[in-house]
Steps between C-alpha positions, in 0.01 A plus 500: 500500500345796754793701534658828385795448475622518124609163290787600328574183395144527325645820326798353413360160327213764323776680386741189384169356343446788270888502407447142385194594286692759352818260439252269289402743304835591384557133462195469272602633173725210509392201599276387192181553688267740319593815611337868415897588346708124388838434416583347212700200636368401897712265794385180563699548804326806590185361453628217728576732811182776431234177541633380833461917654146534310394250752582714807528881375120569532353278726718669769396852362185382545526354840656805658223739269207249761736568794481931377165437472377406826712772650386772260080391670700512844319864557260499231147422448419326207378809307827663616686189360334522150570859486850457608546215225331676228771770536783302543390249247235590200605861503874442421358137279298745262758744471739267465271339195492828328861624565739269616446242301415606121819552410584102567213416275666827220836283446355204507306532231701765319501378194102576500445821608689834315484687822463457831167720556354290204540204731347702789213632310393163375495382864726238513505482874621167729565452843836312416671469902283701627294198548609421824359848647160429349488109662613664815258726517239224448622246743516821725127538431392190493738410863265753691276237677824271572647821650222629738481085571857518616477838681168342708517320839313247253829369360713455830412142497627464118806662525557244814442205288691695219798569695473184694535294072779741463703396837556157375844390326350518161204706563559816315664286213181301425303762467601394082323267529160729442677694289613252245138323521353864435730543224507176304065483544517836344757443218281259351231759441710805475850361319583852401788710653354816462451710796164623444292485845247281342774222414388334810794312497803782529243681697456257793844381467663869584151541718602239718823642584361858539261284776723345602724840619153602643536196707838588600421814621201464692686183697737635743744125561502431120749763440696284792444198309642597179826630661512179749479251199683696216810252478233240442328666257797612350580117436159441369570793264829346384321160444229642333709705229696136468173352409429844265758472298495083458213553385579783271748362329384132487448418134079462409588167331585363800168557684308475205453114545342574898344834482230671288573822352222662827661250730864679385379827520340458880848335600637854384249731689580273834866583470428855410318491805777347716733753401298801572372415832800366609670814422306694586516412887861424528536874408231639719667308772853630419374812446459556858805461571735652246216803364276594833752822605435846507596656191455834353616344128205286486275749624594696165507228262167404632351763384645500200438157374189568445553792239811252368226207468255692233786635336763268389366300247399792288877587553597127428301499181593861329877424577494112445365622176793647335791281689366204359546621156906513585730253370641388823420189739248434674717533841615858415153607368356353842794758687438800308067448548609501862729732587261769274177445624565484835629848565238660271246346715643665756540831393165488403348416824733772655460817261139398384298313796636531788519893570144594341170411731311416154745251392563361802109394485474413115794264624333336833751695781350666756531879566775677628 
C-alpha cells in the first residue's frame, strides 16, 4: 500500500482490538479458566461467549501489528528498523517484566510471600501479557527478509499473482485453508496453548496473520478486495460461527462412535480457524467504510493504547484480587472490576506516562 495518506480505519480496529483484549481480561476471573486472580463460582455462559471472541481478538491485533510493520520499514533501513523496534518493543518488554507486571504475580500468590519486596527479591519475574510484545518483536525480526522481498522490484510479479488469488469470489477467504493445514500439522507436535514463541504452533498460527497484514499492505487492490467482497465474507463469517458453536456444544458421545479423540480435536482447530479468518476480513473490509475518516479521537487513543496494553492486566489482577473476595454475583463483581479499572488506567497513563519524556519511552510512545 505506497501511499501516505493515513489508515484510520487501521487505527481504529488497533485501537478496538486492544479494548477487546482488555475486555477478556476482565472477563477472566470468571469464566473457570485458570486465571492469575479466580472467582470462586465461574459462568458457563460466560465461558460460552469469551471462546467464540478468543478466536478473533488477536489474530486481528496481529494482522494490523504486520500491516504497522511494513509501514514502520517504509523509511528505514533494516538497522534503522531493529533500532526502532528494540525501543518500541524490548525496552518497554523488560521494563514492563520488572515493573509492570510483579505486582500480578504479588496477589497471585499472596498467600506465599509476607511482603511484596520478598517476592521481588527472590525474582519471581514472568512475562504474563506481555507476551505478545516479545512474539512481535520476533516475528518483526525474523519478517526482515520478507520485508526488503516485498519492498524490491523482485516481488512485483508476486504481489500480481497474490492480488490476482485475492480478486476471485472466494479468494481472500481461502486463504484458511493454509492456515488451518499450518495449524492442525503443528497441533499435533505442539498441543499446548501457551504462547511461548517456540510453541510452533500459536507461533505460526498468530505469524500467519501478522504475514498475512504484511501481505495486505504491500498489495495495493487487496485492500479493494476486502471492502468489494465484505457482505460475502460477512456470510461466510455467520456460517462459520454456525458451524463453531454446533460443534461446541455437540455432546462428545455423539462423535465418539466416528471420530478419534486427534480426529475431534483437528475438527476443532478447523473451525477455530474458520472463525478467525473469516472475521477477520469481513471487518477489515467494513472497516473501510465505517472507520477510514479523519479523526483527531483516534489519533489520541492511538497513542495511548499502547501504554493501556502493558498496563491493564496488572490493574485487572491487583483489583480483581480483592472484588472477588465479595459476597456478591458474579454479574455485579464483573461491573464493579470494570467500571474501576478502567478509569485508573487512565489516569495513570495521563498523570504518569503521558506528560514525562522518560515514561513516555519506558511505555513505547514516541517523544513529544
Amino acid at each position: 500500500m505506497h501511499t501516505k495518506t493515513r489508515r484510520y480505519d487501521l487505527d481504529w480496529l488497533r485501537v478496538i482490538a486492544i479494548l477487546a483484549v482488555y475486555l477478556h481480561h476482565i472477563g477472566m476471573p470468571f469464566n473457570g479458566d485458570d486465571f492469575h486472580i479466580m472467582n470462586t463460582e465461574s459462568s458457563k455462559l460466560l465461558d460460552d461467549i469469551m471462546v467464540f471472541f478468543e478466536q478473533f481478538r488477536l489474530p486481528l491485533l496481529f494482522l494490523i501489528s504486520g500491516t504497522g510493520t511494513v509501514f514502520a520499514f517504509s523509511k528505514r533501513t533494516w538497522m534503522d528498523f531493529t533500532k526502532e523496534r528494540s525501543v518500541r518493543l524490548l525496552l518497554p518488554l523488560f521494563f514492563g517484566i520488572l515493573i509492570i507486571v510483579p505486582p500480578q504475580t504479588f496477589f497471585e500468590n499472596r498467600e506465599q510471600y509476607t511482603s511484596y519486596w520478598e517476592m521481588y527479591a527472590n525474582g519471581d519475574f514472568n512475562i504474563n501479557h506481555l507476551w505478545f510484545i516479545g512474539n512481535l518483536f520476533w516475528m518483526s525480526i525474523v519478517a526482515i527478509p520478507l520485508i526488503l522481498f516485498l519492498k524490491s522490484n523482485k516481488s512485483n510479479q508476486f504481489l500480481k499473482l497474490f492480488e490476482h488469488f485475492t480478486a476471485k469470489r472466494f479468494g481472500l477467504f481461502a486463504l484458511v485453508i493454509p492456515l488451518s493445514f499450518i495449524f492442525i500439522l503443528l497441533k499435533q507436535y505442539y498441543p499446548s496453548y501457551d504462547k511461548d514463541f517456540f510453541n510452533l504452533s500459536s507461533t505460526f498460527f498468530y505469524g500467519f496473520f501478522f504475514i498475512a497484514g504484511m501481505l495486505f499492505a504491500s498489495a495495493d487492490t487487496t485492500w479493494k478486495q476486502l471492502k468489494q467482497y465484505r457482505k460475502l465474507n460477512f456470510l461466510l463469517f455467520i456460517i462459520s460461527s454456525i458451524v463453531f458453536y454446533a460443534y461446541y456444544y455437540v455432546p462428545g458421545e455423539w462423535l465418539a462412535p466416528y471420530l478419534t479423540n486427534n480426529q475431534g480435536w483437528m475438527l476443532w482447530y478447523l473451525v477455530c480457524c474458520l472463525v478467525g479468518w473469516s472475521f477477520v476480513i469481513t471487518l477489515l473490509g467494513y472497516g473501510q467504510i465505517w472507520l477510514n475518516k479523519k479523526s483527531t479521537l483516534v489519533k489520541k487513543l492511538n497513542e495511548a493504547i499502547y501504554p493501556f496494553y502493558i498496563l491493564h492486566q496488572t490493574v485487572i489482577v491487583v483489583f480483581a484480587y480483592y472484588i472477588v473476595q465479595w459476597e456478591m454475583s458474579i454479574g455485579f463483581k464483573l461491573l464493579v472490576l470494570l467500571l474501576t479499572t478502567f478509569p485508573v488506567i487512565v489516569i495513570i497513563y495521563r498523570i504518569l506516562i503521558y506528560p514525562f519524556a522518560i515514561t513516555r519511552i519506558l511505555f513505547g510512545m514516541k517523544k513529544h
